[in-house]
N, C-alpha and C positions, 0 to 999 in steps of 0.2 A: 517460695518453692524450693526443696533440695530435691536438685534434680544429680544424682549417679549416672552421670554418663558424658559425652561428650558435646555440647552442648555452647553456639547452635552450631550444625550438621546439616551436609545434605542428604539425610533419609528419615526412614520411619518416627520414632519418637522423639528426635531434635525437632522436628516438622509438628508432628502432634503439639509436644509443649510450649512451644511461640505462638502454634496459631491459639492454643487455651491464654496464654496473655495476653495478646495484642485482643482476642476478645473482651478479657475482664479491662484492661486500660479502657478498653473505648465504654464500658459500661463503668467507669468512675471510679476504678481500684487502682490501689496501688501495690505491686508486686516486686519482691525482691527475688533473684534467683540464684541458689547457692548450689557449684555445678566444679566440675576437674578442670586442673590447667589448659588443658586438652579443648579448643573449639575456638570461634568466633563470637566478639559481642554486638547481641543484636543492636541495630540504633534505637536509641528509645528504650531500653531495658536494663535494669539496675544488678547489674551481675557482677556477684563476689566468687572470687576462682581461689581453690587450694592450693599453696606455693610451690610444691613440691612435683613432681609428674613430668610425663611425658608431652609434649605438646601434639603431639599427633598420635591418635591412639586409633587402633583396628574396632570397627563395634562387635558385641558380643562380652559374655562374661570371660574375663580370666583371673586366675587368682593374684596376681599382679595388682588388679582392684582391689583389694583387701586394704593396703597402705595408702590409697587414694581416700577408702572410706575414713576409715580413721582421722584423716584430716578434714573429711568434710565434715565429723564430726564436732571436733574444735571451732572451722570456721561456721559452722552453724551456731552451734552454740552465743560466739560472739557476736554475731549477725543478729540473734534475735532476743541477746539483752541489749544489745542498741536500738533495735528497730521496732521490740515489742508487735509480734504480727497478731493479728487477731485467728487467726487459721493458718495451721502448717499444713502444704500439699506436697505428699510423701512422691514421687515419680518411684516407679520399680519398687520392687520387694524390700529390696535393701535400702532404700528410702525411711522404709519405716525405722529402721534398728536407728539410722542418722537422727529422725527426725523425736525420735522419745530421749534419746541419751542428749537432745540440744534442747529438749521442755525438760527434764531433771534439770538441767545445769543450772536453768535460769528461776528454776522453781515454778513455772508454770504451768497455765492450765489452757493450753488452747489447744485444742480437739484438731485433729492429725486427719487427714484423709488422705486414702491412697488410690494412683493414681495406676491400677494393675494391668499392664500392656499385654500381659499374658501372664503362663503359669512359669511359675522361678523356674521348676522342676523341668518342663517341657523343654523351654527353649533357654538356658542357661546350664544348671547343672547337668541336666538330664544327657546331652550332649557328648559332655566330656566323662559320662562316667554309664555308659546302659549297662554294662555288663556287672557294675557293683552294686549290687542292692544296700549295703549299708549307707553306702556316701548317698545314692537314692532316697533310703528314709531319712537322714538325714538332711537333706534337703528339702523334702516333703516336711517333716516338722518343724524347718525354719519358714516355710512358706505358709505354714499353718499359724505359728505366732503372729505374722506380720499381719494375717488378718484378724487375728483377735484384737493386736496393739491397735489396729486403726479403729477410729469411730465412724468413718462411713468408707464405703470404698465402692471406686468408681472402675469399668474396663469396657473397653475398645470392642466386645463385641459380648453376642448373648449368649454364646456357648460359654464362655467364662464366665458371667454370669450366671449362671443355672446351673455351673459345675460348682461353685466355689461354697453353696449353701451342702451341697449334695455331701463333700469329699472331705470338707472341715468343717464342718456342723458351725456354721455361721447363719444368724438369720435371715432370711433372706432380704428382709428390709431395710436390711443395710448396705447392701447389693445394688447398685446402681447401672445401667450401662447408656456411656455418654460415648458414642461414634467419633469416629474421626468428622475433619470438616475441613474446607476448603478457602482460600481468600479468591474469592470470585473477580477482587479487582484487578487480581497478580494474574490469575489465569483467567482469561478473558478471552472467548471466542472470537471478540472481534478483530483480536490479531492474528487469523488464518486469512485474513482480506486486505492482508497490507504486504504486496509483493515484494516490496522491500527484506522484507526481514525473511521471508519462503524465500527468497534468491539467495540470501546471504547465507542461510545454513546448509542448502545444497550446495557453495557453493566452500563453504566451511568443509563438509565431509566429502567432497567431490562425487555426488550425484546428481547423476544426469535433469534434467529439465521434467521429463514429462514421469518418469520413476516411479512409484508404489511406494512410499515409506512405510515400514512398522516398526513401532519404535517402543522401549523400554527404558524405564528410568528407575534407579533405587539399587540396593546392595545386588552385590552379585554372589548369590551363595543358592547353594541345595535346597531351600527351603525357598528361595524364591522360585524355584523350578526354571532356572535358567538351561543347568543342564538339558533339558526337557526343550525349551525352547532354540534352543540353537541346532538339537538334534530333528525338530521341526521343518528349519531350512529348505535343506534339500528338496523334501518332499512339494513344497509352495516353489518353490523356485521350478521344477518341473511345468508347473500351470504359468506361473511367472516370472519370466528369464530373466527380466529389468527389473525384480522386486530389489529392495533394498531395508535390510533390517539395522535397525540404528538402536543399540545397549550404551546405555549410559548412566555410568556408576562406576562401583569398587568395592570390596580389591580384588584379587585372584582375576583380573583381565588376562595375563597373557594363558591362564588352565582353559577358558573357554574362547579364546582366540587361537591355541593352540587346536583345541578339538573342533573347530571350523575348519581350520586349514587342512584336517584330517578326513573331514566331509566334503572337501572338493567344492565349499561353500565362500569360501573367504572373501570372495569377488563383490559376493551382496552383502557381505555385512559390512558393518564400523562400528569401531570400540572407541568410543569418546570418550570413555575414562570418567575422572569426577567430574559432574555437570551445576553448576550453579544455581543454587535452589535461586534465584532471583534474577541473577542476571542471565542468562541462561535457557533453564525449562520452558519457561514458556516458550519460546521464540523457536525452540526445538520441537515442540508441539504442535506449533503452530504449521508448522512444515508438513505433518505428518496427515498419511491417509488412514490410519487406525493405528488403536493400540493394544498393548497386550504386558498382560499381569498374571504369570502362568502360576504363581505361588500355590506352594502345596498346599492343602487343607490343613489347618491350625485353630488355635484359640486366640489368637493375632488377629488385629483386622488389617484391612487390606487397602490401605487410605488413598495409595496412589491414583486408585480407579476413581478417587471425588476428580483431582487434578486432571485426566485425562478425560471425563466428561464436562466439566465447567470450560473444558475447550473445545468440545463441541467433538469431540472423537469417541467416535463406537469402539467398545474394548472386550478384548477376548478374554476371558477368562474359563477357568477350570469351575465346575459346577459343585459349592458345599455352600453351606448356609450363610457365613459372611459377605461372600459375591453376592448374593442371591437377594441378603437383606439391600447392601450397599449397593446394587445397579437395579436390582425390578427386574420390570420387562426390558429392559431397555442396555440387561444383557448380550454376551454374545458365548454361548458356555458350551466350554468342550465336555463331551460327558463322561470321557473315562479318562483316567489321571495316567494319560502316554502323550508321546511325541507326534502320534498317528493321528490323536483326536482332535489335538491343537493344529496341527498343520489344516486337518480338512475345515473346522472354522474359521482360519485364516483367509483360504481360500474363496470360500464362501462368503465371508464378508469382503475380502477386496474384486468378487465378480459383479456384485450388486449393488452400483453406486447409488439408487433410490434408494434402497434400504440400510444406507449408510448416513444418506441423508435424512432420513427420518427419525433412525436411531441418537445423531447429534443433536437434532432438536429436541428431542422427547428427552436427554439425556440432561440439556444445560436447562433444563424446568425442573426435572425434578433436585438436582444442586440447589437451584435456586427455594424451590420449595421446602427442603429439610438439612441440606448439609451444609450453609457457609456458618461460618465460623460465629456470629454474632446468635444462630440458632442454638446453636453445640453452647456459647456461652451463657445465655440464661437458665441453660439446664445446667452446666453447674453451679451457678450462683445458687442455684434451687438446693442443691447439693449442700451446698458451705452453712444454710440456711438449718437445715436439718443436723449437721453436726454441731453448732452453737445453740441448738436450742437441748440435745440432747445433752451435750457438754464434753469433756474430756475423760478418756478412761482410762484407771490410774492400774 
């Protein structure tokens, strides 16, 4: 795998990419991962790092990556005339440019899949440049090569998907969409029923005993709709004085601990800061009376809400098609993308503790029914399957 990013991580695509290996391992592969200075290595995971870099790096694109790729360039390359893979899995767009310049190197012919978490365009370039349409199309036709370079390509949700045949004339039978997925053993419901560990994390953030938790985990940025979520507050905290909202994640904690303390809120929140995909999450979940994932409507999926039901918590979310696919009925969906709509579903889910309890059971079925990780992994094998038969594209 050349995985461009930081890697492993505690959020979106560090999270994605280990749970797609610790899949294929337990299905009899064997997987190398060629990834930035930048991360932790997982136990059990054979990860070659570029020498060069930052050890701690911010997620999101910056042109700073540019010098990062370019070495993963080389260490791919030498990665895979010693290792000879039978399939290279491209992660991100720029996956791809790594993963063709390390098959030239070696003379190779092993067919490239990409692994597209979203559009380059949308949530990288797009970003840092709305107002220049040239660096725009430019970045539009480097995201367009990188689908034609791949032989099958795989994304996180069906709006990408069904955009990707539409917008670069790619076929769509090479369009793939493999969800995110969850480790059911790691997040396990049944640790909401060990008071041991609910005492120790109230006792961690210093909230009270009998308290309300809603809690959030994952980046903290605009497109998570945290802004949104913290401006929420208030208005819950009127129905419930002793609520307590627990964010956990990075960076930019003290912009939205700053605009708490501005709300007259600061009392019921806590900023945990980075939270330990492992040791960690769950036991912080496990605490909690519901959850919530207020992320804006994207072409991104929305993975944290697998995690937050395979622990048995009803979660709020904002109503577009990836929630929608990813939670069922078993939803809890603000209908219009404000602070006003999320607070009144908040509300409303921590008034009605049978229908909270209902929602967690209907929630940890259907996890168990479509989303752990060994589900998510035989459809990409299915995947790997279809590019070796079809072969590589020169």
């Amino acid at each position: 795998m050349v995985a461009p990013t930081v890697f492993f991580a505690d959020y979106g695509s560090p999270i994605r990419i280990l749970g797609e290996i610790r899949s294929l391992q337990r299905l009899g592969h064997e997987v190398m991962v060629c990834t930035y200075k930048a991360g932790v290595d997982p136990e059990g995971v054979v990860t070659k790092r570029v020498r060069f870099g930052p050890t701690r790096q911010k997620p999101g694109f910056t042109f700073h990556r540019l010098h990062l790729d370019m070495q993963l360039m080389g260490l791919s390359a030498t990665a895979g005339f010693r290792w000879k893979p039978d399939i290279i899995h491209a992660h991100l767009h720029e996956g791809v440019a790594v993963s063709v310049f390390a098959r030239l190197a070696n003379r190779g012919r092993q067919p490239i899949v990409l692994d597209a978490q979203g559009s380059f365009v949308d949530e990288t370039v797009g970003r840092l440049a709305r107002r220049n349409r040239r660096l725009i199309s430019i970045a539009s036709w480097l995201e367009g090569m990188a689908y034609r370079k791949a032989d099958q390509i795989i994304t996180s949700s069906h709006g990408l998907t069904n955009r990707i045949p539409k917008e670069y004339c790619i076929q769509p039978s090479k369009v793939h969409t493999l969800l995110d997925g969850v480790d059911t053993t790691h997040f396990n419901s049944n640790l909401r029923f060990d008071a041991t560990v609910t005492n120790q994390v109230r006792s961690w953030l210093d909230i009270p005993k009998d308290a309300p938790i809603v809690t959030f985990l994952g980046l903290l940025s605009e497109l998570q709709g945290i802004d949104l979520l913290v401006k929420a507050v208030p208005e819950v905290v009127k129905v419930f004085p002793n609520v307590h909202f627990v964010i956990g994640g990075y960076p930019d904690q003290e912009v939205y601990d700053t605009l708490a303390k501005d709300l007259g809120v600061s009392n019921n929140m806590r900023f945990a800061g980075k939270v330990d995909y492992v040791k960690q999450a769950p036991q912080l979940l496990a605490a909690s009376t519901i959850a919530v994932a207020p992320k804006r409507p994207s072409n991104q999926s929305n993975g944290k809400v697998l995690s937050y039901m395979s622990m048995g918590l009803p979660t709020v979310v904002f109503e577009d098609e990836v929630n929608r696919y990813l939670l069922g009925d078993v939803g809890l969906y603000a209908k219009e993308l404000s602070s006003a709509s999320l607070a009144q579903v908040i509300v409303e889910a921590l008034s009605d503790q049978s229908s909270r309890q209902r929602l967690a059971e209907a929630g940890i079925k259907r996890v168990y029914d479509h989303f752990t990780w060994d589900h998510i992994g035989r459809n990409l094998v299915h995947v790997y399957e279809l590019a070796l038969q079809h072969g590589a594209r020169r």
